[in-house]
C-alpha positions as CSV (number, residue, x, y, z in Angstrom):
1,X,0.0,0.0,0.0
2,X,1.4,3.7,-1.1
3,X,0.2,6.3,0.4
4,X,0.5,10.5,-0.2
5,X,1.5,12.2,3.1
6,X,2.0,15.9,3.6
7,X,2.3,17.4,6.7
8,X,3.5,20.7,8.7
9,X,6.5,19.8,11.0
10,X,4.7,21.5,13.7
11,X,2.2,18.7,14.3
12,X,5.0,16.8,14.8
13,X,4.9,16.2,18.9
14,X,0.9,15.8,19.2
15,X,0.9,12.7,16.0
16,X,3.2,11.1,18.1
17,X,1.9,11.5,21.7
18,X,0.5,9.4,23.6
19,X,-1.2,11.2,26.3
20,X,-4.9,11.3,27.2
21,X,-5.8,15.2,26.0
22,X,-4.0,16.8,23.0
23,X,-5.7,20.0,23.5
24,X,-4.8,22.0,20.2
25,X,-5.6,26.1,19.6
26,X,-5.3,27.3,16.8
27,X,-6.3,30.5,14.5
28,X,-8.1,29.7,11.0
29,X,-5.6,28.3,8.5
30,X,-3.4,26.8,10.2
31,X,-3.8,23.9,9.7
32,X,-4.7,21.6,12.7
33,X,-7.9,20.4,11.3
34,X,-6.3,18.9,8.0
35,X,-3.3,17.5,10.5
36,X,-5.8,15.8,13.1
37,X,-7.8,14.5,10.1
38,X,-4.6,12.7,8.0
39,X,-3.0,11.8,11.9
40,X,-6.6,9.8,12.1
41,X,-6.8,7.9,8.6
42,X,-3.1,7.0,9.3
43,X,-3.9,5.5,12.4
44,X,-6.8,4.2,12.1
45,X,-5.5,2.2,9.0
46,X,-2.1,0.9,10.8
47,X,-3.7,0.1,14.6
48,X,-6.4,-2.6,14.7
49,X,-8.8,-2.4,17.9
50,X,-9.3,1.6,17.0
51,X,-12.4,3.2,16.2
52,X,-13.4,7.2,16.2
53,X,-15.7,9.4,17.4
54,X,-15.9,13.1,15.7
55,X,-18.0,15.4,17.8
56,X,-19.4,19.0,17.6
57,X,-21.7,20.8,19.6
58,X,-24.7,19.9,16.7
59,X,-24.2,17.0,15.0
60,X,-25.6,18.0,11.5
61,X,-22.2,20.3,11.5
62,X,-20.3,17.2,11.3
63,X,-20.9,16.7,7.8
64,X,-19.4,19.8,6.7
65,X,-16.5,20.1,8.6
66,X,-15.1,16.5,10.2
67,X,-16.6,14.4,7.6
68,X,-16.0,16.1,5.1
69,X,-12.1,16.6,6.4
70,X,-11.5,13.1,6.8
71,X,-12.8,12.1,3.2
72,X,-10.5,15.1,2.1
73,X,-7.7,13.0,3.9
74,X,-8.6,9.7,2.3
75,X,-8.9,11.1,-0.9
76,X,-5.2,13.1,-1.0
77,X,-4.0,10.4,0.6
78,X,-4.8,7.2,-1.3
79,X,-6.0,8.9,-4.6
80,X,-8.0,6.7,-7.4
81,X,-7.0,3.6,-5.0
82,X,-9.2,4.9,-2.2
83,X,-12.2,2.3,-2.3
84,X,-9.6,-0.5,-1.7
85,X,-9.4,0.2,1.5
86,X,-11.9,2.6,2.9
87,X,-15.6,2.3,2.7
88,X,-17.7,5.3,2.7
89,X,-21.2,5.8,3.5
90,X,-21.8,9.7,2.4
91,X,-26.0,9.3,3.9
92,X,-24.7,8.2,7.4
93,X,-21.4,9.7,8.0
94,X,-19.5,6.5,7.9
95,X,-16.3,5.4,7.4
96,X,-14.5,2.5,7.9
97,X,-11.5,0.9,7.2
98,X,-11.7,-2.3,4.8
99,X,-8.2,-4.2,6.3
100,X,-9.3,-3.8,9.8
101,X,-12.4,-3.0,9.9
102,X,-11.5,0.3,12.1
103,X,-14.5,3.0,12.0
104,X,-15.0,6.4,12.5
105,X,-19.0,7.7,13.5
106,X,-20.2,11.1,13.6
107,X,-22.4,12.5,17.0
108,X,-23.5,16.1,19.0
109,X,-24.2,17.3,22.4
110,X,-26.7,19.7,21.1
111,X,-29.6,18.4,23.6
112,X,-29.9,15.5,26.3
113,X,-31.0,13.3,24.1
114,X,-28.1,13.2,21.5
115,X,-26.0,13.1,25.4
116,X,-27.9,10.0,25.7
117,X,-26.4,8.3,22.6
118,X,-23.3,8.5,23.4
119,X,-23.1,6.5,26.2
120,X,-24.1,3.6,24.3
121,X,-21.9,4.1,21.3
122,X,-20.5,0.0,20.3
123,X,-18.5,-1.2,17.6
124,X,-18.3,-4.5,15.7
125,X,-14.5,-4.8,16.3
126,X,-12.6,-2.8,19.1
127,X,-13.5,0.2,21.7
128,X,-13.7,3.1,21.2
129,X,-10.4,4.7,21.6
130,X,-10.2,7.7,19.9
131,X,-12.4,11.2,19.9
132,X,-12.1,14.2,18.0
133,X,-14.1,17.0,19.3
134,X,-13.9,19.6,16.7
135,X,-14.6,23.6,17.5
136,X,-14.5,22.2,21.2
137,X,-15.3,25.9,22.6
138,X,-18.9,25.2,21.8
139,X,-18.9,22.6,24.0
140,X,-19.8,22.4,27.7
141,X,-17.6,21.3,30.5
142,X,-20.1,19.0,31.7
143,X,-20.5,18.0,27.9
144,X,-17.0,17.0,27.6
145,X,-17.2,15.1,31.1
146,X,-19.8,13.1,29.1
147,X,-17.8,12.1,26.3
148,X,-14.2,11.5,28.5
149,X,-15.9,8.9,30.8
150,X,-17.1,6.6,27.5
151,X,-13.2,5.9,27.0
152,X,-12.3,3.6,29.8
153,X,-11.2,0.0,30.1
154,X,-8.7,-1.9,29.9
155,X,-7.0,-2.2,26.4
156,X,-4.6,-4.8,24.0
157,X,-0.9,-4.1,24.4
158,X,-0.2,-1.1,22.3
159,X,-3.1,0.7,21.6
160,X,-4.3,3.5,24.1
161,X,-7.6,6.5,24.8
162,X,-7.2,9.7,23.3
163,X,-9.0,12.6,23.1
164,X,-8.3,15.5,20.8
165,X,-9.8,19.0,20.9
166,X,-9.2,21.7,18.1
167,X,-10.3,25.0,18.4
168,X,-9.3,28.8,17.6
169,X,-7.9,31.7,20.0
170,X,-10.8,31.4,22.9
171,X,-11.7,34.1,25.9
172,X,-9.6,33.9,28.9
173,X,-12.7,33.0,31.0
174,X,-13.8,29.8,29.1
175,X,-13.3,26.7,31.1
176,X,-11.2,24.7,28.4
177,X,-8.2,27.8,29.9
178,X,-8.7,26.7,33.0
179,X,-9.1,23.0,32.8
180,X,-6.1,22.2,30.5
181,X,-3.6,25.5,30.0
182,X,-3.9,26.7,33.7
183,X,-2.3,23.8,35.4
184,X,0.3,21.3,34.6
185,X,-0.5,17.5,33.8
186,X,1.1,14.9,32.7
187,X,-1.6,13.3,30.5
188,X,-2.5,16.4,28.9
189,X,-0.4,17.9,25.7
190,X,-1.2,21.6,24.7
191,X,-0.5,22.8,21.6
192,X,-0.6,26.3,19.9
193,X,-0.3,27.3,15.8
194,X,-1.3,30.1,13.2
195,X,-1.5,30.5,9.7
196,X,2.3,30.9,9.5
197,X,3.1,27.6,10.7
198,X,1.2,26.3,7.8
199,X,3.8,25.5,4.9
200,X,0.5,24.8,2.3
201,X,-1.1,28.1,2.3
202,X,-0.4,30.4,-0.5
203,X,0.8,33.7,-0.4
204,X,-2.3,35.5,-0.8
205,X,-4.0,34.1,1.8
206,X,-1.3,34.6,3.7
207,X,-1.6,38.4,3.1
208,X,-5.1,38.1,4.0
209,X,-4.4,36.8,7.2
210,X,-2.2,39.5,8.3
211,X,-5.0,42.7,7.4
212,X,-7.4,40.6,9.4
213,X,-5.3,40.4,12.6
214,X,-7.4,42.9,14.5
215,X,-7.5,42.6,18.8
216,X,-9.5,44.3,21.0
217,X,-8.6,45.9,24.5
218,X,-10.7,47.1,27.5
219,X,-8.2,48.9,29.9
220,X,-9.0,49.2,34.1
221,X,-7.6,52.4,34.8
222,X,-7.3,51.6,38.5
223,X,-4.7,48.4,37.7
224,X,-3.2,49.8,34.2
225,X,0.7,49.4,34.0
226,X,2.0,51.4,31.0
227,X,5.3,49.8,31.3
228,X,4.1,46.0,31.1
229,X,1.4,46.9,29.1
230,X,4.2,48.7,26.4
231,X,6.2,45.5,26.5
232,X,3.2,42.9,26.1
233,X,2.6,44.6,23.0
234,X,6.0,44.4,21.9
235,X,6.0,40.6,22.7
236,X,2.4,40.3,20.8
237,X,4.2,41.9,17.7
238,X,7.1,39.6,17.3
239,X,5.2,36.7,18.6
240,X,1.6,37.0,17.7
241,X,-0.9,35.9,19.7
242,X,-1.1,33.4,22.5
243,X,-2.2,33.0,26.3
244,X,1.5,34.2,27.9
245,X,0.9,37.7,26.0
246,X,-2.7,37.9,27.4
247,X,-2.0,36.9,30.5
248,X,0.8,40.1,30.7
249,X,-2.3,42.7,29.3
250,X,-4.7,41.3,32.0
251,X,-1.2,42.1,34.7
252,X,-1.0,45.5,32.9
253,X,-5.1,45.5,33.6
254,X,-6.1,45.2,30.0
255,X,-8.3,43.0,28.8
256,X,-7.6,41.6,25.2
257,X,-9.7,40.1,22.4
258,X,-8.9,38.8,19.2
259,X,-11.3,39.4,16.6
């Protein structure tokens, strides 16, 4: 079997991790949702015992965004020969692997019931191993509590749980901050990219990117520190957004957004 594989070198550490959470922010076109999609077919096709579950906040979004990134994958990656060894069913966002019979299902956490499915999520070979929760800021905590408790059990030799969340720049507030960037654990792997880490964009796109970078700021005049403030900005120049930099406005008492 030969396979097309194109990837940015920056995905390297979270394709190869292990841990439990690979929690992955990133700002539009740059690329994490292509990565995590090829990172799936790849290891979906080589592990046996795996199976997926893509999840957004609606489930109907699916199609148009995880479904419709992972047939991109299989497409670029195994070209005309693609129906050897992946079957496809387009009406109810299915795939699955022909050699092992590996599959990858589509669900939401839109309403109680749809919650209710996924606790009794089966497949014909294997656990569930794997989830990717796409555009996970539209998720609740207690949504995500839901969907890390259905991967538990012991497993064969080899294969392990993951969970993968992929989302852009977020509010300092929400509670994916606080869960995974705010404290240090060993089974959690953050990761942080932008456009310019992505080597497949073109170069007007890339000019796009840069007019759009626009930020907000709300300043308390009772905590405001010109000098740190001066020097955040400096850093958020040369480095371009990320939680360090807004964690030095909100010590200069200003509160960023990027828009």
């Amino acid at each position: 079997m030969k396979i097309n594989v194109q990837a940015n070198p920056c995905f390297k550490e979270v394709d190869r991790s292990k841990k439990r959470y690979i929690v992955m922010k990133g700002s539009a076109g740059s690329g994490k949702s292509m990565d995590t999609a090829q990172n799936y077919i790849i290891r979906l096709i080589n592990d046996p015992g795996r199976n997926l579950l893509c999840v957004r906040k609606a489930d109907v979004t699916n199609r148009d965004s995880t479904f419709a990134e992972l047939q991109s994958a299989i497409f670029r990656m195994f070209g005309e020969s693609y129906k050897k060894y992946w079957y496809i069913n387009t009406s109810n966002m299915l795939l699955e692997c022909k050699n092992n019979h590996n599959q990858i299902i589509f669900r939401g956490v839109n309403d109680e019931k749809q919650r209710e499915k996924l606790k009794s999520i089966t497949f014909k070979r294997g656990k569930l191993t794997d989830v990717w929760i796409e555009e996970a800021t539209e998720i609740t905590q207690s949504d995500f509590e839901i969907i890390d408790d259905r991967l538990r059990g012991i497993l064969p030799k080899g294969l392990f749980y993951q969970i993968r969340l992929t989302f852009n720049p977020v509010s300092s507030h929400h509670w994916i901050k606080k869960v995974f960037f705010d404290r240090v654990d060993p089974d959690v792997l953050t990761h942080q990219s932008t456009y310019e880490n992505n080597r497949f964009i073109d170069e007007a796109y890339h000019r796009r990117m840069l007019r759009r970078k626009v930020y907000k700021y709300w300043v308390d005049k009772a905590k405001f520190n010109p000098a740190i403030a001066n020097a955040a900005l400096d850093k958020l120049e040369i480095e371009g957004y990320n939680y360090d930099i807004e964690k030095m406005f909100a010590d200069a008492g200003v509160i960023m957004e990027v828009l």
